[in-house]
N, C-alpha and C positions, 0 to 999 in steps of 0.2 A: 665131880671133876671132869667127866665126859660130856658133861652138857656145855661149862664152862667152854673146853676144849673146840666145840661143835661151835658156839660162838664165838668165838677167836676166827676161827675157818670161814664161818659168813663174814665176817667182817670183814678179812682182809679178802676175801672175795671181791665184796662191794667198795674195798679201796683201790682194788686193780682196776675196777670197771671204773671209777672217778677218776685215779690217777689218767686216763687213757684218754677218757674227755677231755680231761685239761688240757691235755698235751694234744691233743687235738685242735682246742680252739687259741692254743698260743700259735700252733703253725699259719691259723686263719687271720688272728690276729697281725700276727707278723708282716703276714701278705698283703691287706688290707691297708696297714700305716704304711706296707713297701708303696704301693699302686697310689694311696695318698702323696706322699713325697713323692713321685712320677709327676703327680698332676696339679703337684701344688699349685695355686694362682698365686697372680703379682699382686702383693699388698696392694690395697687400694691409696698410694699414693703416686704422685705425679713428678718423679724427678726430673724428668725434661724442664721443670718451674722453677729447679734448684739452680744458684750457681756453683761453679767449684768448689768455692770458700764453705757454704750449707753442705754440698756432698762430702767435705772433706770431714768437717765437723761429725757428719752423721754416721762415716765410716769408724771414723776417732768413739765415738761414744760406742758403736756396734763392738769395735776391739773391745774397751775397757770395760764392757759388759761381761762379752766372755771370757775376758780375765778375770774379772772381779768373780764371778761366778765358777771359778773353776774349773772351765769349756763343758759345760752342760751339754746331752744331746739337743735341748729344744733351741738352746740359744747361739748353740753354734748352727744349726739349719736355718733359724732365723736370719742368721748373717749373713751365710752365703746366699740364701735369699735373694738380699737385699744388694748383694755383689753380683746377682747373676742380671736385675734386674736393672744396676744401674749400667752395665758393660752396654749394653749399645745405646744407653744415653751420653758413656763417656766417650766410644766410637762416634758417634755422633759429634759433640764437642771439638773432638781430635781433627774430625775432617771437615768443621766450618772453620777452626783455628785456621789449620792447613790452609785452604781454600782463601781466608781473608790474607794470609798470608804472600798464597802464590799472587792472586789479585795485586798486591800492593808491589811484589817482587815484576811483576810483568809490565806493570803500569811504570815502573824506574827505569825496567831495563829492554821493555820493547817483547819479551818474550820470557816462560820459564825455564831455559837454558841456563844452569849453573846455580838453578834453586837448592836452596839448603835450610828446610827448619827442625828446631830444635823444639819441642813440647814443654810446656811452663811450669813453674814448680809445684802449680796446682795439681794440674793434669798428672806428672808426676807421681805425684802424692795420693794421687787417687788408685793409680795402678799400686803403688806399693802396699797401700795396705788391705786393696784388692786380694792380692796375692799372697798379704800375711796372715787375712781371716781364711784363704782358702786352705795354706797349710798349718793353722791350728783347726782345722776339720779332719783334713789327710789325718795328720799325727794321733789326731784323738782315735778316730776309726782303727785307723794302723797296731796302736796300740791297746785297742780293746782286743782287736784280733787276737794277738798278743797275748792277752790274758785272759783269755777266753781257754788260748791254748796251755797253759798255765794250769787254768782252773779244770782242763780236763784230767791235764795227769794229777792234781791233787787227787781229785776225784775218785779216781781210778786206784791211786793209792789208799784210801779211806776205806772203798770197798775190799781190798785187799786185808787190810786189818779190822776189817768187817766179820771176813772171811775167817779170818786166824780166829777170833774172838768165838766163831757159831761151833769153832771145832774145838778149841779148848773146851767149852763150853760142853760138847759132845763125848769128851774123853775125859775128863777127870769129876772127882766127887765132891761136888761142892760142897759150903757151910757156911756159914752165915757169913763171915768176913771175905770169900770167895765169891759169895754172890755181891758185897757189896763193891769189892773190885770190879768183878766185872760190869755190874750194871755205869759204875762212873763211868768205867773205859767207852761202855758203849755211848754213853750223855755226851761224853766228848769227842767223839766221830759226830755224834747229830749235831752237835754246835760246830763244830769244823765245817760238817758238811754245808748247814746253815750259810756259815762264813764267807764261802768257796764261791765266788759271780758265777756266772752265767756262761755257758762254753757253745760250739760249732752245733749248730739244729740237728744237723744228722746223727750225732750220737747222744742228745740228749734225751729223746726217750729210751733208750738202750738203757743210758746210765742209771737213770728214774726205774725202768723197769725194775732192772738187776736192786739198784736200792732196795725199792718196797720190798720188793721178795727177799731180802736179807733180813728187813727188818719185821718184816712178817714170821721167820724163822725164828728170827731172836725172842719174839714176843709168846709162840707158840710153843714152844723149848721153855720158856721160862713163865709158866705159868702163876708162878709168887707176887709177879709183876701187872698180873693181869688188871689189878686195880690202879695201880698208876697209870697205866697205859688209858683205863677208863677216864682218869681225873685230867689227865694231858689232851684227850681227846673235847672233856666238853669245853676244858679251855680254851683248844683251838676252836671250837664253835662260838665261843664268846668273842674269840678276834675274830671269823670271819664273818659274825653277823655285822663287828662293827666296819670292816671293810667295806660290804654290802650297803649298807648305810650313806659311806662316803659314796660311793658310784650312786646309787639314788638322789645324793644332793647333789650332783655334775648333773645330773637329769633336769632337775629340777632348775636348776640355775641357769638352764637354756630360755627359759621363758623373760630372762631379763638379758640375753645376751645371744652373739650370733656363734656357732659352732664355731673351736677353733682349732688349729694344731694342738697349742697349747693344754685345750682341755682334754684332748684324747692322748697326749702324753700321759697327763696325769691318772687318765685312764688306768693306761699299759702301766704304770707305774705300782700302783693299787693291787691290777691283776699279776704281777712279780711276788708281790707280798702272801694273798690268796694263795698262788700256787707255793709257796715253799712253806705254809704253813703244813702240817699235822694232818691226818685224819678227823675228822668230828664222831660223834657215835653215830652209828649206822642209821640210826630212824632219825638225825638231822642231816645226815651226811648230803643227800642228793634234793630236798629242799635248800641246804642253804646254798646249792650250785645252781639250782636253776632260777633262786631269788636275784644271787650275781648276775646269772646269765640274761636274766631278764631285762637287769640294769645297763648292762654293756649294749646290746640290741637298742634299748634307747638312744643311746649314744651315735651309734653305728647307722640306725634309720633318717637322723635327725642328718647325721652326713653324709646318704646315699642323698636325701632331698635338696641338701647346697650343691651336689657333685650336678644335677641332673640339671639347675639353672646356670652351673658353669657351664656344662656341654651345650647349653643354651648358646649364652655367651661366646660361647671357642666359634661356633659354629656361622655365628656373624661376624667377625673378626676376621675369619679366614676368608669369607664370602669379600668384606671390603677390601682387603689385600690382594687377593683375586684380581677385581677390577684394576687395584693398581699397577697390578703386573702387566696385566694386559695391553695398558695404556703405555709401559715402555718398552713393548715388544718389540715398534718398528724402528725406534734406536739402535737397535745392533744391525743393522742394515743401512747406516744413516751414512753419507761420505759429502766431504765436499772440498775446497782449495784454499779456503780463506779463514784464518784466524779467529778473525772475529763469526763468524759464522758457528763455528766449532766451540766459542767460548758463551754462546748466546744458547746453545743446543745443549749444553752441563749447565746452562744453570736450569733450562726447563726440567732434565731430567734428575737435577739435584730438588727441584719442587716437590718431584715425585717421593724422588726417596726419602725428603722428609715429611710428605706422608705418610709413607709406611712406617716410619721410626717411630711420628705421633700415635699410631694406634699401638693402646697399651692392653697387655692383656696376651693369654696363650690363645694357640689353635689346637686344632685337633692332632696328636702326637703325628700321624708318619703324611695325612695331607699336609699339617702347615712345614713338616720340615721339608718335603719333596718344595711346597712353593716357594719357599724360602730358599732354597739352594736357586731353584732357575729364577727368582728376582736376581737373586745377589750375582748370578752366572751374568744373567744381559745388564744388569749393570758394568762388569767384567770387558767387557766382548764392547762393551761401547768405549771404554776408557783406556782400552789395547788399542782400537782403531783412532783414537782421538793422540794415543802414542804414536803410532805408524807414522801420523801424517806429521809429528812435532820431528820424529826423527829426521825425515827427508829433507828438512828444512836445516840439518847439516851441515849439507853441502856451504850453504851462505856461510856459515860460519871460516870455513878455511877460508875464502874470498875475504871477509876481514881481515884474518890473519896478515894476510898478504897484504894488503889495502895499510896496518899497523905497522909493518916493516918497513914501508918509506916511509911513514912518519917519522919512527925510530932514523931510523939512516938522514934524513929531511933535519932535524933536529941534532944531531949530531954534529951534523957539514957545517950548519951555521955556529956551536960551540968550537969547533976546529981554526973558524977565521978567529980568534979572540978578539970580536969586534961588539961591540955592547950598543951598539946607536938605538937609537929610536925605532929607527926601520929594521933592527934585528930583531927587536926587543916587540915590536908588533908580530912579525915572522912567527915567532916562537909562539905568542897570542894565538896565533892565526892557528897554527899545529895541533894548538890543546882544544880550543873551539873545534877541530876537524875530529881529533881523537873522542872526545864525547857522540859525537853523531856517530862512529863508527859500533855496528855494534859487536855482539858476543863471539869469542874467539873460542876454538876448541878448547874443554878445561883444564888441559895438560898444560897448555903454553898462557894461561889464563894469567899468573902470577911474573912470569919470568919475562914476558913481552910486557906487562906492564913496571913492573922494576928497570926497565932499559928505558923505556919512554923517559920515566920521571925521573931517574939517575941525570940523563942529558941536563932536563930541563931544567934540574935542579942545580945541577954544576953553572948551567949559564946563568941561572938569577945569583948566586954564591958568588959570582965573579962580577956581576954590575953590581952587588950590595958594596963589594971589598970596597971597589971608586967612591961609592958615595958615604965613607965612612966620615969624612969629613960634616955632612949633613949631619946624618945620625947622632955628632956630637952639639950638633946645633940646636937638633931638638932637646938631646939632654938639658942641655944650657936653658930651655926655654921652659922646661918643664920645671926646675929649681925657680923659675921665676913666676912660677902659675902658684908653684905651692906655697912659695912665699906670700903672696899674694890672697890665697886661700886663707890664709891663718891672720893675716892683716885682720880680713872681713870680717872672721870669727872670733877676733881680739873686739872688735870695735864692735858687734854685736854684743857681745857679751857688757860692756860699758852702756847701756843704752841714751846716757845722756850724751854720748856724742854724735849717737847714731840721727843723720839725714837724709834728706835727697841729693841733696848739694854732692856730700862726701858718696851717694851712691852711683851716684852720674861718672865721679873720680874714677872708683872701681871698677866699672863697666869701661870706661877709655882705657884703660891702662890694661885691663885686659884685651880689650881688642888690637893693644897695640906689640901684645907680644906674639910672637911668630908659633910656628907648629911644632907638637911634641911627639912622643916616636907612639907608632901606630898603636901599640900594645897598651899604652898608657892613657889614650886619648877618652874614652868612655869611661873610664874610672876619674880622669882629673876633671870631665866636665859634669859628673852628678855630683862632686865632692864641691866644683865651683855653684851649680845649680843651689844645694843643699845650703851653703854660707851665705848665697843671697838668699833665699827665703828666711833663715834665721834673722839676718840683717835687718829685712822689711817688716817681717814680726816685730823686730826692736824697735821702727821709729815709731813712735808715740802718738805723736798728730797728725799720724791717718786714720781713714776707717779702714773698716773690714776691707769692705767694696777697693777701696785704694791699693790697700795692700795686695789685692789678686791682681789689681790688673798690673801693679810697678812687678811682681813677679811673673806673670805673664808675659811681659813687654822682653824683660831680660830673657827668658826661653826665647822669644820669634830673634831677637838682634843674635843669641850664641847660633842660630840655623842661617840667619845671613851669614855672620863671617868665617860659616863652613862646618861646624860644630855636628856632629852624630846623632843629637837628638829631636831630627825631626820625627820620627815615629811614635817619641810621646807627644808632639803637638798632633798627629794624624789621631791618635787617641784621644784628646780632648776635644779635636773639632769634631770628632763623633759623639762625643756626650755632650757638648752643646748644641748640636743639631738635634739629639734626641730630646732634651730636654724642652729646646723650643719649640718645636712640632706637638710636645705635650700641652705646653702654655697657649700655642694657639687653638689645641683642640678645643682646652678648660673652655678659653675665653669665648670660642664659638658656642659652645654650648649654653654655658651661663648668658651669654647677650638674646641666643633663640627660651630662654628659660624663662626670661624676665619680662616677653610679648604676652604671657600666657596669664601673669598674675592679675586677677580682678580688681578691684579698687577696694580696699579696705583699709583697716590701721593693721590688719596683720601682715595684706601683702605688701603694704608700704614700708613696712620693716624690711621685709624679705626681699624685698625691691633694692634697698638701701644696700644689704648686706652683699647681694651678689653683684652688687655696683662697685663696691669698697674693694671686693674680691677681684674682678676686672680691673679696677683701675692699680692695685696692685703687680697684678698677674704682665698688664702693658710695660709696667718700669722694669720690671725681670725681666721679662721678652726683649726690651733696648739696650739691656747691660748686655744679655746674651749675645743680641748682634754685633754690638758693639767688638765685643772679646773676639767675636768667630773672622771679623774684620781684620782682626789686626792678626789673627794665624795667617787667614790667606793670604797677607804682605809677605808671609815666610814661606808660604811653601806653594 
């Protein structure tokens, strides 16, 4: 029984000194995966390549990942990852938007005075769920904390009934159903404690300590047990040889693959299991930790060796950024008077900065962030003084104001006389042509001096419309007579045996003989008249193809004489028949230099033939062409 006893004593000896290493190299571990997250590098892909719509996609599937997954540690770190790496490709984005934006804004309005944009529901969407993979990170963390804090007062309370258990145990006389109570009681603190995550590093070897040592008591007190404790112990040797196992084949697995977060998760994950197993017996106990130990050092070596060609990499990255900074140094120093000058000098300096945006990849923690700040400072410092000199330009703006106030008043006096002539009605013209070239007024009075302007303007057209209401019914009148007329052609269309030239010559007089329809209406009655004669000409029977284009043709050039809205679709045909015939003449040039070159034989006398047949086809399209483009230029 004393020797027994004597081995109990070594043993949990040699579980204090195991337990101690463990707890040793989870502190290392710990630190190591911390300093890895520190230095993580950017996935090797290229979002700058992506559009919005890809980046949106790629966020969308990063959420649904770590939804679908439960917010995993490895794949919520992944995300934000991939959120931290696309943030200054989407700043980037934000500020060529911007930029094409102002561009277009200064180029309408003479200057960015009164700019205003709004970010698209792409870009949008990019920040949103930017910021929802970042608080399903927060919350997860947040709430590990949480229950870490949790799992220490369980803890704490286990121990307690640990406690109570060693003194009962101490003070009364046990028997067989006594010991077999207490031994459950005690299996169900080890499976509790089992159960209980992972709490705050500072108390956890404390808690670990204080454990063993209780459960070393209990073991050593209760020597009946000594042999389960043996059968529990080679069983935990049987799981941590097979854990050892699994870390050997992460080792092994490198030889087809590159080191990754991933698999040092899985590491850490492995070594969790390890550590909250059992004691092994003592003559496995410190082989099967240093077979672990062995395996994880692979691990660890393989990622000091990728860490050592990143710092490679930081190390030129920072070097090329360097250079760029340098080159926009004398920008914050830069000054001049003219507009264009100023907007010629942003876009050299906006070259630069998107080279620094193109280079992908980290620097070295505290040089690239110090270069980083003074880039982004004298970008700063240049784009304040490029403000300075917009502000001063001010003053111009009240001079409009003022300059828009006789307009207003100008425009007014002439609605006052209630006089509608020509020469008022030019005046007014004349005001609103003045009021365009006038430019940007302070933003306050932005809205309110232009409501006054157009109020006027619009009272006096209100009041020469009211005169010519009598017109307005004229055209009603004429427009009932187009559509009637519309529906004739479409009637006689549809009848094809009546359909001619004769009856279309009718149709074209009789429209040209009716008068004008109200403005609103005129573009819709004349594609709807358009559209009745093409159906029409489709119907007569005894033309050709060829016929049929040009009597439709003829009818578009006569609606552009007698005033008709759709010359801009003949400006579009006479562009594709000039492009088509510049094609036809190239063919034919070609084919005529093709056909000096063939020798004399029956093959090239075929070939001869063939590119001759093709030319002299190619000539008659070429004469129709002219012929059509002929009769536009009568119209327009």
């Amino acid at each position: 029984m004393a020797q027994e006893q004597n081995e109990g004593v070594e043993s949990n000896a040699q579980e204090d000194l195991t337990q101690k290493t463990i707890d040793t190299l989870e502190i290392d571990l710990n630190n190591e995966l911390a300093e890895e997250h520190e230095e993580e590098h950017t996935p090797d892909v290229d979002y700058s390549q992506l559009s919005k719509e890809q980046l949106v996609k790629l966020l969308e599937n990063e959420l649904a990942a770590v939804n679908g997954e439960g917010a995993k540690p490895a794949l919520l770190k992944k995300a934000e990852a991939v959120v931290r790496e696309i943030r200054p490709v989407l700043d980037q984005i934000k500020l060529s938007d911007r930029e094409a934006a102002l561009k277009a804004f200064v180029a309408d309005n003479g200057d960015e005075d009164g700019f205003e944009y709004k970010y698209d529901a792409e870009t949008q969407r990019i920040d949103s769920l930017s910021r929802e993979i970042r608080g399903l990170k927060n919350s997860f963390y947040q709430n590990q904390e949480k229950e870490k804090e949790k799992n220490f007062n369980v803890k704490t309370s286990l121990l307690q009934r640990l406690r109570s258990l060693l003194e009962d145990e101490g003070t009364r006389e046990t028997d067989a159903s006594g010991l077999k109570t207490s031994w459950e009681e005690f299996k169900k603190i080890q499976d509790e404690w089992k159960s209980a995550g992972n709490i705050a590093s500072p108390h956890n070897g404390t808690l670990w300590a204080t454990y063993n040592a209780l459960i070393d008591r209990y073991f050593s007190n209760r020597n009946i047990y000594f042999e389960l404790k043996e059968l529990d112990r080679r069983r935990n040797a049987e799981l941590k040889a097979e854990l050892c196992e699994k870390v050997e084949e992460l080792g092994k697995s490198l030889e087809n693959r590159l080191m990754s977060r991933e698999i040092l998760n899985e590491a850490n994950h492995i070594f969790e299991d390890y550590k909250h197993l059992g004691p092994a017996p003592k003559e496995d106990q410190e082989k099967l930790w240093q077979r672990f130990k062995v395996a994880l050092d692979v691990l660890y070596d393989a990622q000091r060796g990728q860490f050592a060609e990143q710092k490679k990499s930081m190390q030129e990255n920072f070097e090329q950024k360097a250079a760029i900074y340098e080159q926009i140094v004398p920008f914050t120093t830069y000054n001049s008077g003219s507009i264009k000058e100023w907007n010629a000098k942003t876009k050299e300096i906006m070259a630069f900065q998107d080279q620094w945006v193109a280079l992908k990849g980290i620097m070295p923690r505290e040089e690239g962030k110090d270069l980083s700040k003074k880039f982004w400072a004298s970008l700063k410092t240049f784009f304040n003084n490029k403000g300075e000199f917009f502000r001063q330009l001010e003053g111009k703006r009240e001079q409009n104001l003022e300059l828009k106030n006789q307009l207003c008043a100008d425009a007014e006096a002439i609605l006052e006389t209630g006089d509608d002539n020509a020469s008022n009605t030019q005046k007014i013209i004349e005001l609103q042509k003045k009021w365009k070239g006038v430019g940007q007024v302070p933003e306050k009075y932005k809205d309110t001096i232009y409501d006054r302007f157009k109020k006027a303007c619009d009272a006096y057209f209100n009041q020469k419309r009211a005169k010519n209401k009598e017109v307005e019914e004229e055209f009603e009148g004429n427009l009932k007579k187009k559509t009637d007329l519309i529906e004739r052609i479409e009637l006689a269309a549809n009848s094809k045996d009546e359909s001619s030239l004769n009856l279309l010559s009718a149709f074209k007089s009789e429209w040209s003989s009716i008068g004008f329809v109200p403005k609103k209406d005129m573009q819709s009655i004349q594609k709807r008249y358009i559209a009745a004669i093409n159906t029409y000409v489709s119907a007569i029977g005894q033309l050709s193809t060829k016929e049929k284009e040009q009597a439709v043709l003829e009818s578009e050039v006569e609606l552009v004489r007698d005033g008709g809205d759709s010359s801009r679709n003949l400006f579009r045909k006479e562009s594709d028949i000039r492009r088509k015939a510049t094609q036809l003449e190239n063919d034919i040039a070609l084919w005529q230099n093709n056909i000096e070159f063939f020798a004399k034989s029956k093959t090239s006398d075929r070939l001869k033939a063939e590119f001759e047949r093709k030319i002299n086809t190619a000539l008659s399209q070429l004469e129709d062409l002219k012929h059509q483009l002929s009769i536009i230029q009568e119209a327009i």
